[in-house]
C-alpha positions as CSV (number, residue, x, y, z in Angstrom):
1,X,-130.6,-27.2,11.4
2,X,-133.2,-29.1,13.4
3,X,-132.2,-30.5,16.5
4,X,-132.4,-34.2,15.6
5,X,-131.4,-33.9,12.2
6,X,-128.1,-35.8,10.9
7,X,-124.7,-34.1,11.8
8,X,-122.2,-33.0,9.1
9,X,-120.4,-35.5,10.4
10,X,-118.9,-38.7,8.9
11,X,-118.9,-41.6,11.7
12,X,-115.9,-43.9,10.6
13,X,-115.5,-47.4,13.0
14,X,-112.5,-49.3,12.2
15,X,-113.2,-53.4,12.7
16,X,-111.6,-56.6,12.3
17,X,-113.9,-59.5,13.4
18,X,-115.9,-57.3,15.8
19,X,-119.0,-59.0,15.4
20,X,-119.7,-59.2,19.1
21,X,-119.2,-55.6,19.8
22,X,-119.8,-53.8,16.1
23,X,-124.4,-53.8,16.8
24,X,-123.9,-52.0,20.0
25,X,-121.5,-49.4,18.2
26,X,-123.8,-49.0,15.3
27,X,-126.9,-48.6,17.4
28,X,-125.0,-45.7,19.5
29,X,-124.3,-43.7,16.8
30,X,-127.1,-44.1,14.6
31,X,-128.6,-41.2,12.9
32,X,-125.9,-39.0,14.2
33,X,-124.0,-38.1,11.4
34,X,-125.5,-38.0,7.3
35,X,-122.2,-40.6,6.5
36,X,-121.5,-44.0,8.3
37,X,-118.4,-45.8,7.2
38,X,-116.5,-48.8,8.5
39,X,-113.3,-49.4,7.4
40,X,-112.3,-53.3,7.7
41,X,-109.4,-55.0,7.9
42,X,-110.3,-58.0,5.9
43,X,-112.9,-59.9,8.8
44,X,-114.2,-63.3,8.5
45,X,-116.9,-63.3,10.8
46,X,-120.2,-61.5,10.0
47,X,-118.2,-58.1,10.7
48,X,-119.6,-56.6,7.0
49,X,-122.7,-58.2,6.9
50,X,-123.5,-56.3,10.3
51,X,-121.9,-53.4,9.8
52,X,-124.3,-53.5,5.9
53,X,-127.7,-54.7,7.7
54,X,-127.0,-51.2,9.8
55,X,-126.4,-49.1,6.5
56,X,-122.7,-48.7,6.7
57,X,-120.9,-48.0,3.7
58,X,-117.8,-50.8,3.7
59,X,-114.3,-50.4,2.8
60,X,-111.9,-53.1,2.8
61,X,-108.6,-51.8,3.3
62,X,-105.4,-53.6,4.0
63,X,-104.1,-53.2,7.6
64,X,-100.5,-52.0,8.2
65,X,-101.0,-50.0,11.3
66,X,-103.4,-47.8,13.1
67,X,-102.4,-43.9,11.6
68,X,-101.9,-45.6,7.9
69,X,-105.3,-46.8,8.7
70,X,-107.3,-44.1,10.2
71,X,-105.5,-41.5,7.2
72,X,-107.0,-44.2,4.6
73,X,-110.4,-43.7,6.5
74,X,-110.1,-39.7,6.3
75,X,-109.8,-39.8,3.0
76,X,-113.4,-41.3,2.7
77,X,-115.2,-38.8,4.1
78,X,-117.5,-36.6,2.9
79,X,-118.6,-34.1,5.8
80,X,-116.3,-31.5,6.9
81,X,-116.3,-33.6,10.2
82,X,-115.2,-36.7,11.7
83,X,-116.0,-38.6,14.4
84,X,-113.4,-42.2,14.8
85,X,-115.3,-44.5,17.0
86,X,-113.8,-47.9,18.0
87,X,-116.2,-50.9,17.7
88,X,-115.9,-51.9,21.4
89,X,-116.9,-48.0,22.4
90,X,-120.4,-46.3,22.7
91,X,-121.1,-42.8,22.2
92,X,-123.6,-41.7,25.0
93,X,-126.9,-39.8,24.6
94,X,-124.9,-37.2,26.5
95,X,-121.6,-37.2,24.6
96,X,-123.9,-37.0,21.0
97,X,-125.7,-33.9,22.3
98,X,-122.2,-32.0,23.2
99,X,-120.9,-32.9,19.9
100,X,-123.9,-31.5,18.3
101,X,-123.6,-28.3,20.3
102,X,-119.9,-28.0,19.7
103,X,-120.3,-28.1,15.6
104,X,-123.5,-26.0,15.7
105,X,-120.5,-23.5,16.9
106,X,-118.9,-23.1,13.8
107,X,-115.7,-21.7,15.2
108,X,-113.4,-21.9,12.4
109,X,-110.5,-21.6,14.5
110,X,-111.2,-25.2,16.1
111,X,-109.5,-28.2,14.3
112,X,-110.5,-30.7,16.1
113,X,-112.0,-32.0,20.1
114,X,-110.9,-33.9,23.0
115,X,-112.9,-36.8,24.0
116,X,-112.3,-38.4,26.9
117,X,-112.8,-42.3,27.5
118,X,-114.2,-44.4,30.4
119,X,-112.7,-47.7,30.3
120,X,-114.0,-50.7,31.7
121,X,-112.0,-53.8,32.6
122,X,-113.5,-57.1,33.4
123,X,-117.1,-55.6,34.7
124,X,-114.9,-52.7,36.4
125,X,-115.0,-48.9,35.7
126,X,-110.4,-48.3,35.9
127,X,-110.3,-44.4,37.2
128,X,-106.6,-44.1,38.0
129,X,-103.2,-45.5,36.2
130,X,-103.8,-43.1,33.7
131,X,-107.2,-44.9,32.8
132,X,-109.4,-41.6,33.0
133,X,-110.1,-39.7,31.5
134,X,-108.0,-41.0,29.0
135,X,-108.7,-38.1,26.1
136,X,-108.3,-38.9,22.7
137,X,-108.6,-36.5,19.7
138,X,-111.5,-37.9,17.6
139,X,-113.5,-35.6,16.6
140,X,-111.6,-33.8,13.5
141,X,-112.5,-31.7,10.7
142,X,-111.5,-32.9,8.2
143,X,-108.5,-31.3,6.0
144,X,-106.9,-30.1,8.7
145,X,-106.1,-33.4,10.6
146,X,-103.5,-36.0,10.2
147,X,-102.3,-38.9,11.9
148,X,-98.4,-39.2,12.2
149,X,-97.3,-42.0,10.4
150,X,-94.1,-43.1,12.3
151,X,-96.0,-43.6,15.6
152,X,-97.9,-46.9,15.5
153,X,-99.5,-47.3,19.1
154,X,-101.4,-44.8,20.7
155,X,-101.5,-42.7,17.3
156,X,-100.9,-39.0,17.3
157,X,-102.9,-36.6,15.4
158,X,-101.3,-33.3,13.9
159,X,-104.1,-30.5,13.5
160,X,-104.3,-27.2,11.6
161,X,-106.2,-25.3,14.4
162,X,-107.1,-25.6,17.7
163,X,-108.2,-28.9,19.7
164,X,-110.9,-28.1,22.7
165,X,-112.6,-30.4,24.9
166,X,-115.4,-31.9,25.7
167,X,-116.9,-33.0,28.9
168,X,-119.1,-36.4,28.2
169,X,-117.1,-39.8,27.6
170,X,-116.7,-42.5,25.2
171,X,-118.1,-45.8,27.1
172,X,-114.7,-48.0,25.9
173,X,-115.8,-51.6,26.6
174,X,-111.9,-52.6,26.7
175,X,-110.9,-56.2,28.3
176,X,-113.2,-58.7,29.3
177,X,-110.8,-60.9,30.8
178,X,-107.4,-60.3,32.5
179,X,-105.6,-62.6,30.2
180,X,-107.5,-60.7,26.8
181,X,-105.4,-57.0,28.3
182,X,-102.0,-59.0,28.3
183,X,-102.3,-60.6,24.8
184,X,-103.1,-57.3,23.7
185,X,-100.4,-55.4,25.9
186,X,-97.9,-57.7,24.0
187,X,-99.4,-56.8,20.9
188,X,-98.9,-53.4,21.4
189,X,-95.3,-54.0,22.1
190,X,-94.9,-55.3,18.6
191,X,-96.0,-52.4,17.0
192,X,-94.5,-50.0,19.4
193,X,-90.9,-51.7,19.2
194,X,-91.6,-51.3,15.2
195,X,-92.4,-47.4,15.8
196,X,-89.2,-46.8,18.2
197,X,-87.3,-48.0,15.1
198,X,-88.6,-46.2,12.7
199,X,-87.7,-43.4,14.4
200,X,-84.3,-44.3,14.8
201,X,-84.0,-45.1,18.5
202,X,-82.0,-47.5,20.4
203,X,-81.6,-48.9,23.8
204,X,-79.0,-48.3,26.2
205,X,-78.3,-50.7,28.8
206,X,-80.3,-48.5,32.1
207,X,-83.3,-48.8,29.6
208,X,-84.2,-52.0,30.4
209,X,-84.1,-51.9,34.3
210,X,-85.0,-47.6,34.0
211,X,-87.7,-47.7,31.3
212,X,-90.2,-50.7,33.0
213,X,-89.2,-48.9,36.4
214,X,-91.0,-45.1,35.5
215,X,-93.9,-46.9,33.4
216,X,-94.7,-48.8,37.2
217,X,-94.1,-45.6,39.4
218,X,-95.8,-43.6,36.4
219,X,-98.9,-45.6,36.3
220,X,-99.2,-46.9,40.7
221,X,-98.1,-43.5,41.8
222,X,-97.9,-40.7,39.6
223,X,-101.3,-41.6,38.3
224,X,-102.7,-42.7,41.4
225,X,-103.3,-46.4,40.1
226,X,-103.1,-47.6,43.5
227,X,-106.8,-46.6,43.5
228,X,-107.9,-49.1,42.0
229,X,-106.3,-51.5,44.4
230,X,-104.9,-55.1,43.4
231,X,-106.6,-54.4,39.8
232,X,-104.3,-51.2,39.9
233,X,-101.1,-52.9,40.6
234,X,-101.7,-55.7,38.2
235,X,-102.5,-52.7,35.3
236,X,-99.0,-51.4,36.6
237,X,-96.9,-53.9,36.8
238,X,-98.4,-55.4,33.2
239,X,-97.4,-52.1,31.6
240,X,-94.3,-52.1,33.0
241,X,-93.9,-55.7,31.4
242,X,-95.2,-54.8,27.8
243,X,-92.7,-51.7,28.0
244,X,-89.5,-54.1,29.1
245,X,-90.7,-56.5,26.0
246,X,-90.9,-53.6,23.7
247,X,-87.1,-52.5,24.3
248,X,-86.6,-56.1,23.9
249,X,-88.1,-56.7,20.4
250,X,-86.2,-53.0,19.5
251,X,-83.1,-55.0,19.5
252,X,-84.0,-57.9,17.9
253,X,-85.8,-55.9,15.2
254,X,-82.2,-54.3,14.7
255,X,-80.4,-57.0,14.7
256,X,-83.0,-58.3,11.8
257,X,-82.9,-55.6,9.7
258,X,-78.9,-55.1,9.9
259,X,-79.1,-59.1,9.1
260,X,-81.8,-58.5,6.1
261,X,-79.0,-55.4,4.7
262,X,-76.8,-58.1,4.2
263,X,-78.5,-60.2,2.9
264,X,-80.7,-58.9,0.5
265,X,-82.8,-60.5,-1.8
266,X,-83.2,-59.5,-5.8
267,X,-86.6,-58.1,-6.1
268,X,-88.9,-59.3,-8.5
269,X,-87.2,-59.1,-12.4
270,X,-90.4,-58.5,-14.5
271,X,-93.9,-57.2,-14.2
272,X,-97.2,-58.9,-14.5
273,X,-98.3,-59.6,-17.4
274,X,-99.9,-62.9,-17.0
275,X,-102.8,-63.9,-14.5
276,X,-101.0,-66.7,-13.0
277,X,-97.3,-68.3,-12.9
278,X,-96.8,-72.0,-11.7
279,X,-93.6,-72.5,-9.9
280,X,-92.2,-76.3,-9.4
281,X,-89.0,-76.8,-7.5
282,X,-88.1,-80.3,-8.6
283,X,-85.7,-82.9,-7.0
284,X,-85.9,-86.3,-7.5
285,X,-89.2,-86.0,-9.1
286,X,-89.5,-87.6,-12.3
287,X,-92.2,-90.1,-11.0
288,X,-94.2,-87.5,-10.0
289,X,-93.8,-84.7,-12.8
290,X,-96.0,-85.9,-15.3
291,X,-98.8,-86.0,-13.0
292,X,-98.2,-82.4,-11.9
293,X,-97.6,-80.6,-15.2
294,X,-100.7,-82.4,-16.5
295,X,-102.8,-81.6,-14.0
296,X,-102.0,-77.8,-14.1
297,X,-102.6,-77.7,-18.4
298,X,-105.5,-79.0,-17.2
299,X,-106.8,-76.4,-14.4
300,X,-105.9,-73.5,-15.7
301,X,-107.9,-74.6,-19.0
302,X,-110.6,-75.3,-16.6
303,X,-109.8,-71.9,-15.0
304,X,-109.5,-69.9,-18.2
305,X,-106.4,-68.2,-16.6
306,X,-103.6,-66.5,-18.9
307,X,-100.4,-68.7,-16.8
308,X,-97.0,-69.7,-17.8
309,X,-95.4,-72.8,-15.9
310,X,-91.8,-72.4,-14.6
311,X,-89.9,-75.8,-13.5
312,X,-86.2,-75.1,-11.4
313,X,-84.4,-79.0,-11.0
314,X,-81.8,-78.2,-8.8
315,X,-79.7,-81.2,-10.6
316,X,-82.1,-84.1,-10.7
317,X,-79.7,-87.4,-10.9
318,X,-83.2,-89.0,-12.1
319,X,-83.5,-87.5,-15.2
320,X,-86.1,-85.1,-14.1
321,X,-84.6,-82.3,-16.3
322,X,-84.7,-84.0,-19.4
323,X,-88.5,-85.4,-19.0
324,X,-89.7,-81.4,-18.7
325,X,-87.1,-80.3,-21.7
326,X,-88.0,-83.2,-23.8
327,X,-91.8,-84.1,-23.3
328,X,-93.2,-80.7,-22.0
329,X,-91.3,-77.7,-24.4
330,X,-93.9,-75.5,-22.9
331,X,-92.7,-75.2,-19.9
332,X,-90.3,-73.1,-18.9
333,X,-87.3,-75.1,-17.6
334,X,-84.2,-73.8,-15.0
335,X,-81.5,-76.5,-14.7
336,X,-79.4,-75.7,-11.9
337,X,-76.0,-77.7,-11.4
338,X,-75.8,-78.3,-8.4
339,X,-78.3,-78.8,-5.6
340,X,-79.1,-74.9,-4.4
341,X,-82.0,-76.5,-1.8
342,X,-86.0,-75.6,-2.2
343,X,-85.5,-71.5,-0.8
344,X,-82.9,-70.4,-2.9
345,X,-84.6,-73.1,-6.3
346,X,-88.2,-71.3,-5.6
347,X,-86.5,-67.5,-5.3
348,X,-85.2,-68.4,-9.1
349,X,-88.5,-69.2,-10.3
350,X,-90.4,-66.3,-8.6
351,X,-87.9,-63.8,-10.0
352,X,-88.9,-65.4,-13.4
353,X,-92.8,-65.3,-13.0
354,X,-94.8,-62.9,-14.8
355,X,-98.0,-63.5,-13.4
356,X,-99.6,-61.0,-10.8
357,X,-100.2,-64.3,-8.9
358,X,-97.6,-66.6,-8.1
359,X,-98.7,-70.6,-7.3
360,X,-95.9,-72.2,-5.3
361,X,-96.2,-76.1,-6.0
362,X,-94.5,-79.5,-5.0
363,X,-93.8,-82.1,-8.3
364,X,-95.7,-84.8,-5.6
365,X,-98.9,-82.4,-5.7
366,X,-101.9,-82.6,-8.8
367,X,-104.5,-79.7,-8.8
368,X,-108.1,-80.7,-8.8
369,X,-109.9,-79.3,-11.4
370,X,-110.5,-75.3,-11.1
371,X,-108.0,-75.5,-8.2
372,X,-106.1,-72.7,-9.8
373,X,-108.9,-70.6,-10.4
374,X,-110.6,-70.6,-6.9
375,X,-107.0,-69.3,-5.3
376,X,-106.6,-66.8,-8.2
377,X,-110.2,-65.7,-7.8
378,X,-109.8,-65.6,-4.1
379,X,-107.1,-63.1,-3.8
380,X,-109.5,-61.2,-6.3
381,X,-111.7,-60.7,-4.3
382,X,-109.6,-60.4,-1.2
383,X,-107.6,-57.3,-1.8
384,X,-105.8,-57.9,2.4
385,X,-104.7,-61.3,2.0
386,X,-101.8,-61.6,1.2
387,X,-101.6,-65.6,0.1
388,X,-104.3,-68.3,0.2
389,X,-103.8,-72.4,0.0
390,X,-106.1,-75.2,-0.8
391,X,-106.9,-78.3,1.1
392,X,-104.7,-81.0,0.4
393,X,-106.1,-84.6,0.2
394,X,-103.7,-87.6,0.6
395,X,-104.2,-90.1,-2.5
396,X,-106.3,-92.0,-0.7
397,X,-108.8,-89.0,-0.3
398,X,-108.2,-88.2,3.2
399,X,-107.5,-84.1,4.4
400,X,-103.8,-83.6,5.0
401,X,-103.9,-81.4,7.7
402,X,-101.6,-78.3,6.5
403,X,-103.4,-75.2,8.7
404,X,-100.9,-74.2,10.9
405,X,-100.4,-71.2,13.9
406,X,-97.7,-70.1,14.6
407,X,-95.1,-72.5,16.8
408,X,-94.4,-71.3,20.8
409,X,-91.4,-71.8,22.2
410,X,-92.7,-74.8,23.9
411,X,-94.4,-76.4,20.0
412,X,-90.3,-77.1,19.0
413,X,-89.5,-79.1,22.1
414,X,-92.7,-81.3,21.1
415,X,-93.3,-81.0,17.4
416,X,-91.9,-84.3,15.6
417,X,-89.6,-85.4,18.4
418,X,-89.4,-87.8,20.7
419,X,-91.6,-86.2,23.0
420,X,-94.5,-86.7,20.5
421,X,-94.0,-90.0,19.9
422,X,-95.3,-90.8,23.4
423,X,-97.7,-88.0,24.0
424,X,-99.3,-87.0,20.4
425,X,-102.6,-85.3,22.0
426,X,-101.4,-82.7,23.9
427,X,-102.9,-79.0,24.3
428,X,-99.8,-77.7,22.1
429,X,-99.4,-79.2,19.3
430,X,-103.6,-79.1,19.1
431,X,-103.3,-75.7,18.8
432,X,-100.2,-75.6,16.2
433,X,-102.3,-78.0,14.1
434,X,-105.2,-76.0,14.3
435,X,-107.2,-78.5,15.3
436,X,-110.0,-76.4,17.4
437,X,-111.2,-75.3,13.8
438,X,-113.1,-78.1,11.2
439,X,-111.2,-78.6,7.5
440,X,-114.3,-77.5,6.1
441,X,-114.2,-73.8,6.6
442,X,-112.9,-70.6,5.0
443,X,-110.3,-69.4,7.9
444,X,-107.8,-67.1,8.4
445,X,-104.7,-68.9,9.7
446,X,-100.8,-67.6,10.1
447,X,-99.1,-70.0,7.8
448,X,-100.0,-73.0,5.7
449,X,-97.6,-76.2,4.7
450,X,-95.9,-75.3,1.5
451,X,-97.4,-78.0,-1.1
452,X,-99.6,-75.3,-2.4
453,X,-99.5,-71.9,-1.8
454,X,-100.6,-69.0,-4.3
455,X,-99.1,-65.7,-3.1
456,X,-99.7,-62.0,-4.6
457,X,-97.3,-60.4,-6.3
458,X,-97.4,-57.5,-4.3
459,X,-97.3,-59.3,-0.8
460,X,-93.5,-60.8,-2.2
461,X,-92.6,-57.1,-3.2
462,X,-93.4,-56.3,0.6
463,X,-91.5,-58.7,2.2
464,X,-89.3,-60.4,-0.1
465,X,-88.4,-63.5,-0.7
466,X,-87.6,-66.8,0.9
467,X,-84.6,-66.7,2.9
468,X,-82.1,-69.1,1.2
469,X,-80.4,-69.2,4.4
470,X,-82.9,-72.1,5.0
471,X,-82.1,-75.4,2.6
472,X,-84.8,-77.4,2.8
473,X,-88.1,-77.1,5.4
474,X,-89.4,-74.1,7.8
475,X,-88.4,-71.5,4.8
476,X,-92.4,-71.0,4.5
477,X,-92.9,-70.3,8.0
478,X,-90.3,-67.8,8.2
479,X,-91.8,-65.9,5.3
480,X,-95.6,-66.0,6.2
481,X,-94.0,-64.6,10.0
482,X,-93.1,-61.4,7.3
483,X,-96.2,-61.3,5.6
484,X,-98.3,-61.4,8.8
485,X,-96.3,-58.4,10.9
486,X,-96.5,-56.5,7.4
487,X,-100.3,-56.5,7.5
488,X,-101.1,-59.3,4.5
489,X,-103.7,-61.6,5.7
490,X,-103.0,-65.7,5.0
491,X,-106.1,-67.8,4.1
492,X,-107.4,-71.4,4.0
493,X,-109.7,-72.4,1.2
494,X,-111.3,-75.7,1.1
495,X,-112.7,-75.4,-2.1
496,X,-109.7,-75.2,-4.2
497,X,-108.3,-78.7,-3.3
498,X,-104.9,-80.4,-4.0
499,X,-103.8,-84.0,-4.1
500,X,-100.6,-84.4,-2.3
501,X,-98.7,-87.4,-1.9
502,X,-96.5,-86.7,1.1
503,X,-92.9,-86.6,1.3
504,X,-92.4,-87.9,-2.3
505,X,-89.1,-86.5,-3.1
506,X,-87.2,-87.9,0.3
507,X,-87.4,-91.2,2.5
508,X,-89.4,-90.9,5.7
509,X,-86.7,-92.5,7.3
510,X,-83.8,-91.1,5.6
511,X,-81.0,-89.5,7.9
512,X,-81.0,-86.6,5.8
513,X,-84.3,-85.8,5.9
514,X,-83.7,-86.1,9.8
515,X,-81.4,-83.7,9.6
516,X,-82.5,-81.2,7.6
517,X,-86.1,-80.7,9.0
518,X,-84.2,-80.2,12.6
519,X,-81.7,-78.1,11.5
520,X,-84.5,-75.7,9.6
521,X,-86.4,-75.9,13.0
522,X,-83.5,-74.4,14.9
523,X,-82.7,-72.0,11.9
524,X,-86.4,-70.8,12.2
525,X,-85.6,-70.6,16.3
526,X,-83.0,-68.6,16.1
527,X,-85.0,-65.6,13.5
528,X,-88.4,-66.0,15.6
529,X,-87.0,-66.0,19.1
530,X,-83.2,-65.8,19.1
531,X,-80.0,-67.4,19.7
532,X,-80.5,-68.9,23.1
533,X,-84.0,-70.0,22.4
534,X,-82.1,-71.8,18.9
535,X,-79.2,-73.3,21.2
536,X,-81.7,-74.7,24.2
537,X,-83.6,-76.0,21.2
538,X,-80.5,-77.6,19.3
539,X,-79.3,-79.6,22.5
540,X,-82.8,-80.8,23.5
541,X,-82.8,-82.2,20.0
542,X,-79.6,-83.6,20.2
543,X,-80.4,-85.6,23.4
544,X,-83.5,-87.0,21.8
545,X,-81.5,-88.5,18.9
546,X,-79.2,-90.4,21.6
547,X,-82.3,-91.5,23.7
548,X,-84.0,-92.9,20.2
549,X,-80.5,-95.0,19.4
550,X,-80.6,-96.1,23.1
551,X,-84.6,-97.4,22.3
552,X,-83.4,-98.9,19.0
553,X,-80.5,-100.3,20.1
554,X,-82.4,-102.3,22.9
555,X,-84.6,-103.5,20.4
556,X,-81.9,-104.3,17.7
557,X,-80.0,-106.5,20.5
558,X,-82.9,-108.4,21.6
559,X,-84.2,-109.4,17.9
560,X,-87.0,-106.9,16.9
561,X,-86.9,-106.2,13.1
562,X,-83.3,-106.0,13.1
563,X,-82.8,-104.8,9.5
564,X,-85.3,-101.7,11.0
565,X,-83.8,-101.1,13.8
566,X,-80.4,-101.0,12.2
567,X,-81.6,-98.6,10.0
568,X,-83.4,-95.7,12.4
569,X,-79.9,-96.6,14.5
570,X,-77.7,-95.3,11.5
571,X,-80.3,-92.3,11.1
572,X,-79.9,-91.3,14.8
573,X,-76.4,-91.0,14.9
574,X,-76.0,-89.5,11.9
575,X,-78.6,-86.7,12.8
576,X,-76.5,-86.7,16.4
577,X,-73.0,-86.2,14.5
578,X,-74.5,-83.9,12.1
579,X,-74.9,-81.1,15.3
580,X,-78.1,-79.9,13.1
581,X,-75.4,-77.5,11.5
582,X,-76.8,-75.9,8.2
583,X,-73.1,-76.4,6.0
584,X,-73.8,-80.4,7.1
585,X,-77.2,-80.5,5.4
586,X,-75.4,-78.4,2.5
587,X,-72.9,-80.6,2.3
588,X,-74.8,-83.9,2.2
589,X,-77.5,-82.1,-0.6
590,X,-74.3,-82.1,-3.0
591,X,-73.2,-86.0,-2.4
592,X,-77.1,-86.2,-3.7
């Protein structure tokens, strides 16, 4: 084999949105090895389109975590050899010339080599805290290399054979900014906290004072960290950190899943057999049904989808019921007696649905032409995302926002309360809403309002479904936090667009609806951050609703639209009496 000739090697770089870092990558290992592969996890920046301009083969594959994706990648190869190569590292003239010496070997004894890494931070070569050399098996023959599935973070890799080692590094490009290594850290906490229970394990009480303890004196001392003066000690103490909030999220993963055991959800009854089911929770709707129903005969004509439509009234007092059974026989109608709330309504009609996508839609919402289509066609094409919703317009043609992030601790004490009522532009709630990013876009985004939304089948098989716990609001958010941790991808698609009119089954100013959206924000509180975040939250709420019938009652006394003001009075201290419990929003749901 000549000296410059490819390797029989397969170069595999796993991305998501790397375009930044993915042409220095390519250009360091091109013409190193006769296969080039990059496995992505569903990017929406010009990721592919690089990695294709540099002759990569591309493979989308959904991302659960790292070994289930670097196994996936194995499997692709076609050279007895691998080489995994990060998008933010760069294989040296040096390290390329050692590999080609060490397969021009051919000791068949050898599974697999040692690389080690140089990692720069910030501008800054790190040489001690365990920084360097950092070795990492990824060079592998392939067939006789796996990665072990139960660990998540810092991967392990079984081989059949010996591992040797080479000398020359991987250039790691790691963190450009001290903040970028702590978002990440905490990342990494997730996933490890999901590893530690996989494999069974549990806190004691010394683990949380021992545990972040060894990681410091592990990484200042043992590892000589303190080399690297104050950038040292901030590595230290910031892995200490991410190891106390790992132990942490153990727990509350625990505490979830012995919740979720006793609570289970009915999977889903039937399999697909249609390209796309329509589900309608209705309540109060009749005004708005016709509308709806039409409008979906109507798109998925346009669409040329296969779809059934499936209607659940949870006990109309309007009539609602009868207008489906009577003027629209080809729905499929669910009459429930008594008021079950949107979570447990929707969880009927998706254990109904036949189709391998399922459109969750509000009675107040009409699909513009091949609305149905684009979302069905979407997920099509997007085999990692895991649900995808339209723009909504209000009637009047404007965008309803409905992008959302995911809230902080800090979004509940401002979103819809009194605090936003006097300071609406605030860094926060900019964020939440998403508003950084233009309506006009394609974007990836961790949950979307609920008007719309067409889920895969196999994303609700993952998770589940809606937790009925939840009566009426937040249920969505709760459920795209599942799909995101489980790997699914959530989009935003502007060209599928939906008419919403806004609140159209409850009074803006209605106590219930008061009470039930704040009573769903603490529920969602308590499953995303715990019980004393939920509680803090739940008596800051509380006080707001005695502040607001303090404002109105000063303007009630003193003449101000009285009949108003009497009004948001009665709201307020209903919503203060109610103590945002969830068997008060129950109970009022049944006096309808």
């Amino acid at each position: 084999m000549n000296q410059r000739d490819p390797l029989p090697l397969s170069v595999i770089v796993l991305t998501l949105n790397e375009e930044r870092h993915l042409p220095g990558c390519l250009e360091s290992v091109r013409g190193l090895g006769r296969q080039l592969v990059v496995v992505d996890s569903g990017s929406t920046d010009r990721t592919v389109e690089i990695a294709q301009a540099a002759g990569a083969e591309v493979v989308t594959h959904r991302f659960v975590d790292f070994p289930s994706q670097r196994n996936a990648a194995l499997a692709l190869a076609r050279e007895p050899w691998v080489l995994f190569v990060d998008a933010d590292e760069r294989v040296t003239p040096q390290l390329a010339e050692e590999i080609r010496a060490a397969l021009a070997q051919g000791d068949e004894r050898v599974a697999g080599f040692w690389i080690p890494t140089q990692n720069w931070m910030w501008g800054k070569w790190i040489r001690g805290g365990g920084w360097w050399p950092d070795e990492h098996l990824r060079l592998l023959r392939v067939g006789r290399a796996r990665y072990r599935s139960e660990i998540t973070v810092h991967e392990v890799v079984e081989l059949d054979g010996e591992a040797r080692h080479l000398a020359s590094p991987l250039v790691h490009l790691n963190y450009d900014s001290r903040r970028e290594f702590v978002r990440k850290q905490l990342s990494y906490a997730r996933l490890a906290a999901r590893s530690l229970v996989l494999q069974g394990r549990r806190p004691r009480r010394r683990t949380f004072l021992g545990q972040p303890l060894r990681e410091f004196w592990r990484r200042f001392v043992t590892l000589r960290g303190y080399r690297d003066g104050l950038d040292g000690l901030f590595l230290a103490t910031m892995m200490a950190f991410a190891t106390l909030v790992t132990w942490i999220l153990v727990v509350r993963l625990w505490r979830r899943r012995a919740l979720r055991r006793s609570q289970r959800v009915t999977a889903l009854a039937e399999p697909a057999a249609l390209d796309v089911s329509v589900v309608i929770v209705s309540y109060r709707s009749r005004a708005h049904l016709p509308g709806c129903l039409d409008s979906v005969q109507q798109s998925l004509e346009a669409s040329q989808l296969r779809g059934e439509v499936i209607v659940v009234d949870n006990a109309s007092p309007d009539g609602s019921a009868d207008l489906v059974a009577t003027h629209y026989p080809w729905v499929r109608l669910v009459a429930n007696s008594a008021n079950r709330g949107f979570a447990a309504a929707a969880n009927q009609g998706i254990q109904l649905a036949r189709g391998r996508v399922i459109v969750l839609l509000n009675p107040d919402a009409r699909l513009v032409g091949e609305a149905l289509g684009r979302l069905v066609r979407f997920l099509d094409q997007h085999p990692t995302a895991g649900a995808v919703g339209p723009r909504l317009r209000y009637p009047d043609g404007r965008t309803q926002p409905s992008r959302r992030r995911f809230p902080t601790l800090l979004t509940g004490f401002l979103e819809s309360t009194l605090v936003q009522d006097y300071w609406r532009d605030n860094r926060v709630l900019r964020r939440y809403y998403v508003a950084d990013r233009s309506d006009d876009e394609l974007q990836e985004v961790d949950w979307l309002v609920g008007a719309c939304l067409a889920i895969r089948r196999e994303a609700l098989a993952t998770v589940g479904l809606f937790d009925e716990r939840f009566f009426l609001y937040s249920e969505e958010v709760e459920w795209f936090w599942r799909v995101r941790r489980a790997g699914w991808r959530v989009y935003y698609l502007p060209d599928a667009e939906v008419v919403h009119a806004e609140g159209g089954s409850s009074e803006p100013e209605s106590a219930f609806r008061q009470i039930a959206f704040d009573t769903a924000k603490v529920q969602l509180f308590r499953s995303l951050y715990g019980p004393l975040a939920a509680e803090v939250l739940r008596a800051f709420l509380l006080l707001t609703y005695a502040v607001r019938f303090a404002r109105e009652a000063a303007k009630w006394l003193v003449g101000h639209k009285r009949v108003l003001r009497w009004r948001r009075m009665a709201r307020d201290w209903h919503a203060f009496r109610s103590l945002l419990r969830p068997r008060i929003v129950r109970m009022w749901a049944e006096r309808g």
